[in-house]
C-alpha positions in Angstrom: 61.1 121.9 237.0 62.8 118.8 235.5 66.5 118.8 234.8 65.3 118.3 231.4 63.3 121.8 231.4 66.1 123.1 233.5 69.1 122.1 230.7 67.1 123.8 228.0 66.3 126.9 230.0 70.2 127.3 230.2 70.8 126.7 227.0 68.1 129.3 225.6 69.8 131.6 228.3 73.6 131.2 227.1 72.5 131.1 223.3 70.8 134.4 224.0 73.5 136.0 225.9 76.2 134.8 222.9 73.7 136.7 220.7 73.7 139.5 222.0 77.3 139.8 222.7 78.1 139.3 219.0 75.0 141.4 217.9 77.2 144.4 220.2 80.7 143.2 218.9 82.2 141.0 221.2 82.2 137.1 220.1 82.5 134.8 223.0 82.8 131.3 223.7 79.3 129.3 225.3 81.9 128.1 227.5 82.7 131.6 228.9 79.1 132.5 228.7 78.1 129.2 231.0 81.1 130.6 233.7 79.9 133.8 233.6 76.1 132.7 234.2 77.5 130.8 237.2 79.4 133.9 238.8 76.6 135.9 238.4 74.3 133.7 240.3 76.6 133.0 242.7 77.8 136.8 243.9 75.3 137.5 246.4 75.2 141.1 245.5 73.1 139.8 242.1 70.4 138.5 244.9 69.3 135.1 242.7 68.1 132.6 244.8 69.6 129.2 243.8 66.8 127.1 245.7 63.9 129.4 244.2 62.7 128.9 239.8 63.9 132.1 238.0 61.3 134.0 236.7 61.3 135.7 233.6 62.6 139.1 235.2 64.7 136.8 236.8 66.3 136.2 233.4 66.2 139.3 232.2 67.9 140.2 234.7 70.6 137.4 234.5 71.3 138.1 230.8 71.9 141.7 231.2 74.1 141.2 233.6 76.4 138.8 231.8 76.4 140.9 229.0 77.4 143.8 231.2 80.1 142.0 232.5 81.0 140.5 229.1 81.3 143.6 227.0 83.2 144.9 230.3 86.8 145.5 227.9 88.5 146.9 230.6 88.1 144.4 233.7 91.1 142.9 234.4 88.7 140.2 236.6 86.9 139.4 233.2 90.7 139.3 231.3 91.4 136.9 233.8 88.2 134.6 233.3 88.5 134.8 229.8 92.7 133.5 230.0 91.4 130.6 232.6 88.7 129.3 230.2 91.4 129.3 227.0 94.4 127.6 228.9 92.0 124.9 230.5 90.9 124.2 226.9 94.2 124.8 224.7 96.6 123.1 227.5 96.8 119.5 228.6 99.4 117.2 229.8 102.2 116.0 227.9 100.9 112.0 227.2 97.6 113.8 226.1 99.2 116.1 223.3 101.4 113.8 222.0 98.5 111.1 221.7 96.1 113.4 220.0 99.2 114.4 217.5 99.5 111.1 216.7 96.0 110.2 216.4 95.6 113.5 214.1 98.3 111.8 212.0 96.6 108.5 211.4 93.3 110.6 210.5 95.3 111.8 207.7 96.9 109.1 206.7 94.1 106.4 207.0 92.8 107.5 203.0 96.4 106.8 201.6 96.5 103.5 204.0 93.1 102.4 202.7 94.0 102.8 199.3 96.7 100.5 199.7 95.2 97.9 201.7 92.2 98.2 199.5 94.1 97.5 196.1 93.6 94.3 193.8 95.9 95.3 191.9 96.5 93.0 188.6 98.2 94.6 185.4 102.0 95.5 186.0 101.2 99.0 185.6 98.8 98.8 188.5 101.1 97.0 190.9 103.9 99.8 189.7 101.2 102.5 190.7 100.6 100.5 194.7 104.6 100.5 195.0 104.7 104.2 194.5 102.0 104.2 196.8 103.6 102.3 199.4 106.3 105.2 198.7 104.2 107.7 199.8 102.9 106.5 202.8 106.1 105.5 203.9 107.3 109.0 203.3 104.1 111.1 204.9 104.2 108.5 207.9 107.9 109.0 208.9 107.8 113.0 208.1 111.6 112.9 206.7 111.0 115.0 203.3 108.1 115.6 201.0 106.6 113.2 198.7 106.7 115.6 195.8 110.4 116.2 196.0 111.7 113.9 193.7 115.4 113.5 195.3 113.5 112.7 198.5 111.8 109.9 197.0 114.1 108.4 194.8 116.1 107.9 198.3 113.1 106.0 199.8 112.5 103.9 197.1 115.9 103.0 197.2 115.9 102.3 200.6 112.4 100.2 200.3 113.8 98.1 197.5 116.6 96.9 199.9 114.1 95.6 202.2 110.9 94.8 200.1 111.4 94.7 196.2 108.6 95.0 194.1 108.4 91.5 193.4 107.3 91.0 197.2 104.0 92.5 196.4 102.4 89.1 195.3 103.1 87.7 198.7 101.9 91.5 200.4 98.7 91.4 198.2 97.7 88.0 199.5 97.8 89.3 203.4 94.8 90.2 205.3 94.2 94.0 206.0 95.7 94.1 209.6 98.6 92.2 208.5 99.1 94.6 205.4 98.9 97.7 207.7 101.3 96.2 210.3 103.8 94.9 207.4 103.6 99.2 206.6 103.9 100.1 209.5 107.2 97.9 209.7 108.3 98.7 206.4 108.2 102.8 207.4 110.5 102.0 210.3 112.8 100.4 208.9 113.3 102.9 205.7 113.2 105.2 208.4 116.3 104.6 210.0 117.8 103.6 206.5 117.7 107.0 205.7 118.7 108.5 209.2 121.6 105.7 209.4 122.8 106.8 205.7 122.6 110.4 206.4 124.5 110.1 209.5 127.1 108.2 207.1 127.0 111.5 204.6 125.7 109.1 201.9 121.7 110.5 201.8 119.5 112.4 204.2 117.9 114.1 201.6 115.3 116.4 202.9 115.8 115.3 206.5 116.1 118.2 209.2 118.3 118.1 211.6 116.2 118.0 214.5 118.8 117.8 217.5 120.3 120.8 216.5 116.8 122.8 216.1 116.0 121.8 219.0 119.1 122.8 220.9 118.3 125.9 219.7 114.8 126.4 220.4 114.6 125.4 223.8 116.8 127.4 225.5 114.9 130.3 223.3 111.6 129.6 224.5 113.1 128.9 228.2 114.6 132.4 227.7 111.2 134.2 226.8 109.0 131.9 228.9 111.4 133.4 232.0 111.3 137.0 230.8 107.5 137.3 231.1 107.7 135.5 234.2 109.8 138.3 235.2 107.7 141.0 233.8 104.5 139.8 235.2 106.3 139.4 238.7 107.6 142.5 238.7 103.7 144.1 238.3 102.5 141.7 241.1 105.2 143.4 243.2 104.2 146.9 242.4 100.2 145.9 242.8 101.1 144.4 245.9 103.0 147.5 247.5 100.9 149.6 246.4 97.6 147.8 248.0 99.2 147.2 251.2 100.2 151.3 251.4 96.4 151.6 250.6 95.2 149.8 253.3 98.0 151.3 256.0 97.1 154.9 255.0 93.3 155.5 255.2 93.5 158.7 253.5 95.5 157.7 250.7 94.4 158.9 247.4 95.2 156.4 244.8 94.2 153.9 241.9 90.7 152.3 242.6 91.5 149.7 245.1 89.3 146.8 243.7 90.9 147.5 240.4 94.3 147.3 241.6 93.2 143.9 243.5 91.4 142.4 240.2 94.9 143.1 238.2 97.4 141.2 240.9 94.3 138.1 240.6 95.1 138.4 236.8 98.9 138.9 237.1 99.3 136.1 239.8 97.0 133.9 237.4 99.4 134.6 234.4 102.3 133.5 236.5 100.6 130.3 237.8 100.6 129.2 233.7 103.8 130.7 232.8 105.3 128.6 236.0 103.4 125.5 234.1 104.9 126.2 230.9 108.5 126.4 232.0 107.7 123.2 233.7 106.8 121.6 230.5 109.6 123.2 228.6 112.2 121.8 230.7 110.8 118.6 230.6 111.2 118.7 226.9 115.1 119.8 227.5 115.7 117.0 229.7 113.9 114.6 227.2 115.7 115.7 224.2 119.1 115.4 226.3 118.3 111.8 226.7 117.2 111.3 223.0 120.6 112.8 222.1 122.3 110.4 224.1 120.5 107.1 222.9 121.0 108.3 219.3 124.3 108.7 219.9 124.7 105.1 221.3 122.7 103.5 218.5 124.5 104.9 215.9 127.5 103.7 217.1 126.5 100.2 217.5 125.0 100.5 213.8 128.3 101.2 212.6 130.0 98.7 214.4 127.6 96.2 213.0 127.7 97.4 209.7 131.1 98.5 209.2 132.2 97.9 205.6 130.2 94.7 205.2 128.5 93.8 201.8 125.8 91.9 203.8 124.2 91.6 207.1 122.0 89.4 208.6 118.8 91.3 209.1 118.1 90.2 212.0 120.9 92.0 213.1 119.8 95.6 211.9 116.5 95.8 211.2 115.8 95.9 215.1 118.3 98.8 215.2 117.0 100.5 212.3 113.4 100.3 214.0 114.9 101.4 217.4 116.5 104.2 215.4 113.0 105.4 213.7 112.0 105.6 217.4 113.9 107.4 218.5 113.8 110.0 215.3 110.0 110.1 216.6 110.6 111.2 220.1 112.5 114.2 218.4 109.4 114.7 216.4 107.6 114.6 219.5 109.6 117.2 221.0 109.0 120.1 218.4 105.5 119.1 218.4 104.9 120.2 221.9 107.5 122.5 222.3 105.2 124.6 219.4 101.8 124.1 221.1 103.7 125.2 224.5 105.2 128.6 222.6 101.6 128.9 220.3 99.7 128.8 224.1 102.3 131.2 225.4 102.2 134.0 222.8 98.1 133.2 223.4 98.2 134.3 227.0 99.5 137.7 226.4 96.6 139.9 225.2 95.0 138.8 228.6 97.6 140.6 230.0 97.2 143.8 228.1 94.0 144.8 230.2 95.7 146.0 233.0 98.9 146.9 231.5 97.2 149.8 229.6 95.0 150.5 233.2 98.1 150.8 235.7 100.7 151.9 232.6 104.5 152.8 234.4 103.5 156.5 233.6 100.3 155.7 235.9 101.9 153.9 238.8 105.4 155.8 238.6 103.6 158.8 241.0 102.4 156.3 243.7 106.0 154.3 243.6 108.4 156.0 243.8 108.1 157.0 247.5 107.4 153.6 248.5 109.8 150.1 249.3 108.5 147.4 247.3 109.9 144.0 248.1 109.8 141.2 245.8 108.3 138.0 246.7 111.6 136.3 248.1 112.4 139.3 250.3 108.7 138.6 251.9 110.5 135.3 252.8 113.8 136.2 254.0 112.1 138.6 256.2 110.2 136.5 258.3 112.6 133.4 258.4 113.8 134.1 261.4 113.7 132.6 265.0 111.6 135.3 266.3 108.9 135.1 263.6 109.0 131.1 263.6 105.5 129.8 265.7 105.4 128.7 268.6 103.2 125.7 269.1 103.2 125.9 273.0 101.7 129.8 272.9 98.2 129.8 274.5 97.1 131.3 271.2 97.8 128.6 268.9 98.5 125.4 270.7 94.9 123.9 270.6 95.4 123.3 266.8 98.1 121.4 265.2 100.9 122.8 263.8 103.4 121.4 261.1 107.1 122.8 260.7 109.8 121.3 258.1 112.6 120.1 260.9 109.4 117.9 262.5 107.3 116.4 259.4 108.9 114.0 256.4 107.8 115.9 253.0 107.5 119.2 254.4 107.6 120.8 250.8 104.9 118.3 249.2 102.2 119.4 251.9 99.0 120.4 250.0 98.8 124.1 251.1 95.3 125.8 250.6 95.5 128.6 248.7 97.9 127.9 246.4 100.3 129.3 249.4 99.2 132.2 249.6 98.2 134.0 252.9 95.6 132.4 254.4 94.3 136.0 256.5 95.3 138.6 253.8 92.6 136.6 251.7 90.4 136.9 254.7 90.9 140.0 256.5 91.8 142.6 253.1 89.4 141.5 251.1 91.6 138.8 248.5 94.5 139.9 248.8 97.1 137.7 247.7 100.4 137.9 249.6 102.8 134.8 249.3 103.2 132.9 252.4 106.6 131.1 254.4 105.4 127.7 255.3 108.9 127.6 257.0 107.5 129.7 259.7 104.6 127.0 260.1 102.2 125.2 259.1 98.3 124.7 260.3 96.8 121.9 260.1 92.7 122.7 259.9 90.1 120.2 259.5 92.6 118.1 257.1 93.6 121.0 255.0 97.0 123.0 255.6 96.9 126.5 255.8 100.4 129.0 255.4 101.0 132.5 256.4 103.0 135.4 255.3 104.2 136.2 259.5 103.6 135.1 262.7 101.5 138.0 263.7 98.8 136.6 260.7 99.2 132.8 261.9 98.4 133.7 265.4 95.2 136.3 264.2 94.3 133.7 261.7 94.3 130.5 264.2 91.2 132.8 266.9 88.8 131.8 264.3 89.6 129.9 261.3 86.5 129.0 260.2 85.4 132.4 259.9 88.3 133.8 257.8 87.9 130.3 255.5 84.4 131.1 255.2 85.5 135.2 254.5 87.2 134.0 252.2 84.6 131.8 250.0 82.6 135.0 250.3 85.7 136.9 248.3 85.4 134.0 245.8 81.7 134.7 245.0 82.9 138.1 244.4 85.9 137.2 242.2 84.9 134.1 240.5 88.2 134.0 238.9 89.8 132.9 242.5 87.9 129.6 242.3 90.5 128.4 239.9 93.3 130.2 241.1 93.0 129.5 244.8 91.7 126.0 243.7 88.3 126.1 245.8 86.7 123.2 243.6 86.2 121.2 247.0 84.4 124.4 248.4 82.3 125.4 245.2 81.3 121.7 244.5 79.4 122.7 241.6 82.5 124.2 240.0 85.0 122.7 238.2 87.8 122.9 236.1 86.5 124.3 232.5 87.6 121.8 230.7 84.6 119.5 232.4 81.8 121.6 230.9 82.8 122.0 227.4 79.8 120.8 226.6 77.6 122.8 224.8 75.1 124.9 226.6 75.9 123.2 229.6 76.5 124.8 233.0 80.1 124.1 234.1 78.7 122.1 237.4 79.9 119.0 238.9 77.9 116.4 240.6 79.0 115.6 244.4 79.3 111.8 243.9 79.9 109.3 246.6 81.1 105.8 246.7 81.8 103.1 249.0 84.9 101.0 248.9 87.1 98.5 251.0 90.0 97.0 250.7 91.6 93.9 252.1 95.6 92.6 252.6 96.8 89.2 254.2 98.0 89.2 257.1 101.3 87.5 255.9 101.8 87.5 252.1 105.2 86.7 252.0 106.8 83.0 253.5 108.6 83.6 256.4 112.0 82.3 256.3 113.6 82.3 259.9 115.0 79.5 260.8 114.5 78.9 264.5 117.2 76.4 265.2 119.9 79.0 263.7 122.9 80.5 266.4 125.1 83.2 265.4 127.2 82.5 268.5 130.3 80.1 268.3 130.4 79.2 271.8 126.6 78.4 271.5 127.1 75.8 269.2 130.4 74.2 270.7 127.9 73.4 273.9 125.4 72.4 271.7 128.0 69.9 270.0 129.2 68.6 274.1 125.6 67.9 274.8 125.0 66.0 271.8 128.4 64.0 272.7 127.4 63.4 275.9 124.1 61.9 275.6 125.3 59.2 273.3 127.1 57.3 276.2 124.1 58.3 278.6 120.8 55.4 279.3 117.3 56.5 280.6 115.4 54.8 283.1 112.0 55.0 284.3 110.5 53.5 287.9 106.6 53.3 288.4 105.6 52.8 292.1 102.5 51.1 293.1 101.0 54.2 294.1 102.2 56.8 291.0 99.0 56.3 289.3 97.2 57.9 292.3 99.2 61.0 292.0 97.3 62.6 288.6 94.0 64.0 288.9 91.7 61.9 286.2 88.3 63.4 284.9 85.4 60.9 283.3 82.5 61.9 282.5 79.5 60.2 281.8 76.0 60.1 280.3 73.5 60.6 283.3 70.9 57.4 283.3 67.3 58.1 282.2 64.1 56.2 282.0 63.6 54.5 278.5 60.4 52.1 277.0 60.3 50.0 274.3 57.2 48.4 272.9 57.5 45.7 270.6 55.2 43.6 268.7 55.9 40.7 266.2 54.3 37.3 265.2 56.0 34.2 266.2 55.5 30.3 265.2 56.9 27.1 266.3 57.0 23.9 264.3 56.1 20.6 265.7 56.5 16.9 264.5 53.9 15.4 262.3 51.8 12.9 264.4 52.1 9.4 262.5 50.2 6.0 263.8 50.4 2.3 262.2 47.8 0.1 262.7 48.6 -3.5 262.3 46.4 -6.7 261.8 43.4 -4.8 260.2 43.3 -7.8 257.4 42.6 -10.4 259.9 43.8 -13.8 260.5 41.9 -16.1 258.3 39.8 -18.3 259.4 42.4 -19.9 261.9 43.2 -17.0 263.6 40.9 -14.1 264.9 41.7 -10.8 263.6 43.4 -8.5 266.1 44.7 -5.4 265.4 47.6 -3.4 267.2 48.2 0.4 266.8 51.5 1.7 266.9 52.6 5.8 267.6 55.1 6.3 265.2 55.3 10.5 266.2 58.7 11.8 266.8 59.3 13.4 269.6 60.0 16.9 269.8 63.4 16.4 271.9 64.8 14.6 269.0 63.7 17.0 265.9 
């Protein structure tokens, strides 16, 4: 099957288990249903092959058993799956919120922008209409008051006119679109902390919240409630966890159903894990608004002493102040914006809760407590950080493995723990189990992940055969699908991950194993090295150094060469070895002689006196002289 066919069979699936859900009742997310499809293919008691096409019984099969365990309203496990998928999808980190906030703004306020920017605007009633406008989006932009309250924007059109009159709109109308939406983006700023500057000056404010002082007041509130259900659902892990351990000390205990109890301290632990991450957030928002407190203090002050009880100002002067102010006023904003999605997701979490609230009520559990001794997470601690439970590396039991205590490694408290910290062989060996651990008694170090126990008796049982109790305790997981996100197996379930990953819809919630290669390269010496060599720290170093130097001036060198001294060096030639060579030439060659002249004389004759005799006479040069 393709992973075409394969996407579509899982999305007929899902769609047809949503169906039926709602047909009986119970809406539910696709996202829920794909986690659900997941667990149920996973738990090995279901018997689906992973490797083998599912059938149509196959799917049958599947479906009713998601719907089983969906219409399940009294599983704490399916309470817990349910709170997992809607915090992974409703929570996010602090940058995140505030930049979808923001973005949500723009949204908004992009028709009113393009209205402006759009405008050609010719008549005088027209360009009356764009200043109100500009109005208007100054005031929705900043969130100090409502346009329609009249006293609100007769303030910001006073403030406006100080710093663009309506006869500037010629030169604003002739700008491009960007610069028109920077220029009002500008322009809000600065009316912004106009209005914050003359309300701090009791001369305006109009409509303008004090947000320091709300916020003063709501965050040690929702501190306050976000620690009393930390409490509360602490104080039910405590009881679950007694009351499992008696359980599993006294085989003829008759109590609660034990796989019950153990799915309501998964859900309880789960809904402390969130809380914890909610307080976090909240007291990063007490810090932050201590800090804005502080710089708006500071600014005001140098505001007034620019200001004072001048007529005029350069703007140059205030406008950056006024902007810095509007900032400022926006990090407040900020502030009540997340501290409301932190206490919208906290009131959210509760009816997860109620599951096994109304299972193991007080009235149920009060028969089984009150003989019993129920310590409290730190008590766990405090017992077993002593000397006698600390680990001894050098035992025979445990010292073939590597083991990690806080007097002996640098970050001690950062160390990844598996688990989440919790017991490493309670998960194992009573069937997930969670029982905080005391990495002060030690820590194991396992194939490059860190393992923590709750005693010394547990590290020691744990370290015979870790690989079999890690393995027991993937097996649990399949079971209790919700552990995969509490325990934070992703790196053992590759194809799970976080929910947030497989909001897509109809999708399964997997995760592709994906592997890269990569290399990295630093010079050897990236920075100049600036020793100097010649430097002494030593006094008495130097003041030879300086008698040396003194001396030599009045001191002469000489040399003497004996015949011999050139003999007494060892010298080394070396040489090409001879070898046979030929040459053949060939070339024509010419040599030039001297002409050969003769003169004959007498060839006329003598007349008739004289006979004719004739003399010849070699006039060739020779070659000596040419």
């Amino acid at each position: 099957m393709s992973r075409a066919q394969a996407e579509s069979v899982i999305k007929n699936i899902i769609r047809e288990i949503a169906q039926e859900c709602a047909s009986k009742g119970q809406a539910v997310s696709e996202t829920l249903v794909a986690f659900m499809v997941k667990a149920v293919v996973l738990d090995p008691a279901n018997e689906f092959n992973v490797d083998r096409t599912l059938t149509k019984e196959d799917v049958q099969k599947l479906i009713k058993l998601c719907v089983d365990c969906l219409m399940d309203s009294r599983s704490p496990s399916l309470d817990t799956v349910k709170m997992q998928v809607y915090f992974d999808m409703n929570y996010t980190t602090r940058s995140d919120f505030l930049e979808e906030h923001r973005r949500v703004l723009e949204s908004r306020l992009q028709p009113v922008i393009r209205e402006i920017t759009d405008s050609r605007a010719r008549t005088r009633e027209e360009l009356e209409s764009l200043y109100r406008k500009i109005v208007s989006a100054v005031l929705l932009r900043s969130g100090l008051g409502s346009p329609t309250d009249i006293a609100v924007v007769r303030e910001a059109t006073a403030a406006l006119q100080s710093v663009f009159p309506q006869t500037e709109l010629g030169t604003f109308m002739s700008l491009t679109k960007r610069d028109k939406e920077r220029q009002l983006l500008e322009l809000t700023m600065i009316v912004t902390g106009i209005r914050l500057f003359n309300k701090e000056c009791g001369k305006g404010g109009e409509g303008i919240d004090d947000l320091p002082a709300i916020l003063n007041e709501a965050v040690p509130a929702t501190t306050q409630s976000v620690d009393t259900e930390i409490q509360g659902t602490l104080k039910c892990a405590y009881e679950y966890t007694g009351l499992i351990e008696h359980i599993y000390h006294n085989e003829g205990f008759d109590g609660p159903s034990l796989q019950l109890l153990k799915e309501a301290l998964i859900n309880t632990r789960q809904h402390e894990a969130f809380l914890r991450v909610i307080l976090n957030d909240v007291i990063s928002c007490a810090h932050q608004v201590e800090q804005l407190e502080n710089q708006l203090a500071q600014r005001m002050e140098q505001l007034q002493a620019t200001v004072q009880s001048k007529t005029a100002v350069p703007t140059a002067q205030v406008y950056p102040q006024f902007i810095h102010l509007a900032q400022l006023w926006s990090g407040f904003q900020d502030e009540m914006v997340l501290l409301s999605v932190l206490s919208n997701i906290l009131a959210s979490l509760e009816p997860f809760t109620r599951g096994h609230k109304e299972l193991f009520s007080d009235e149920v559990l009060h028969p089984y407590l009150e003989s019993l001794s129920i310590p409290s997470d730190e008590e766990r601690i405090k017992q077993t950080t002593t000397d006698e439970q600390r680990i001894n590396p050098k035992d025979y039991q445990v010292e073939s493995y590597d083991w990690l205590f806080p007097e002996t490694t640098k970050n001690f408290n950062k160390l990844p723990l598996q688990y989440r910290g919790y017991c490493a062989l309670s998960l194992a060996k009573y069937d997930r189990l969670l029982i905080p651990s005391n990495p002060e008694i030690g820590v194991l170090r396992f194939r490059d992940h860190h393992y923590a126990f709750s005693s010394r008796e547990a590290a020691y049982e744990f370290a015979q055969n870790p690989a079999a109790y890690i393995q027991l305790v993937a097996e649990g997981a399949k079971r209790s699908p919700e552990l995969i996100q509490l325990l934070e197996l992703h790196t053992q379930f590759s194809t799970i991950s976080p929910y947030s990953q497989g909001r897509d819809t109809g999708k399964m919630i997997e995760k592709p194993v994906t592997k890269n290669d990569s290399a990295t390269q630093t010079d050897t010496h990236f920075m100049e090295s600036n020793i100097v060599k010649s430097y002494e720290w030593n006094e008495w170093e130097l003041r030879r150094k300086a008698i040396k130097l003194s001396n030599l001036r009045t001191k002469v060198t000489h040399s003497v060469q004996t015949n011999l001294s050139n003999l007494r060096r060892d010298n080394v030639t070396q040489v090409y070895l001879p070898k046979d060579q030929n040459t053949q030439t060939k070339g024509d060659n010419y040599s030039n002689v001297p002409k050969p002249q003769v003169f004959l004389e007498g060839l006329r004759g003598g007349g008739m006196t004289k006979p004719t005799s004739m003399t010849k006479v070699d006039l060739t040069i020779d070659v000596d002289q040419t």
